[in-house]
Phi, psi and omega in degrees: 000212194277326165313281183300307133343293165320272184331295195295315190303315145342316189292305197294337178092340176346309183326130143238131159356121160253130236216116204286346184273332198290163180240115166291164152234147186317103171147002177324129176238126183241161196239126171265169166261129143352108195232353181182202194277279187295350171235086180239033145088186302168132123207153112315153173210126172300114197258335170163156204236106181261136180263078171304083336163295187308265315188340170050067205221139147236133201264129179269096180293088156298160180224166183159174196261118203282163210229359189251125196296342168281349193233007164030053198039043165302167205225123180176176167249171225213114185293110177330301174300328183287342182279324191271357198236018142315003158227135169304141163102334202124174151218002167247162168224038144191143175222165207254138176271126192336276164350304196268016178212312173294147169218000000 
């Protein structure tokens, strides 16, 4: 799970920091950390980058598994900021870049 998953990217140095302003690129896995029973963090992967053309803006798509017990671990996407900004504060702190977790 997200435990074990945490470590070994740690042990490999992978980890960066995450930084909601940055333009990822697709296949990015990004991480909440394990904090207990009841918060037992998070992950994701960037799933495709829409160029909204009007608005000269880009939407960053994530897949993941939804954590809220009404949606009873569907699975689907999600625009990244509204998922990292669904917690006051944020909610991820960290991301892997494609290169360093895909082979």
């Amino acid at each position: 799970g997200t435990v074990a998953w945490y470590k070994y990217l740690e042990k490999i140095n992978v980890l960066e920091k995450f930084d909601y302003l940055k333009d990822y690129p697709v296949g990015t896995l990004f991480i909440r950390r394990y904090r207990n029973i009841q918060k037992q963090g998070h992950m994701a992967v960037l799933y495709c980058r829409i160029h909204n053309e009007n608005k000269n803006e880009i939407s960053q798509k994530i897949i993941h598994s939804y954590g809220d017990s009404s949606y009873k671990g569907e699975v689907g996407l999600t625009p990244l900021l509204f998922s990292h900004f669904s917690l006051i504060g944020g909610f991820y702190e960290f991301a892997v870049l494609p290169h360093n977790w895909l082979e």
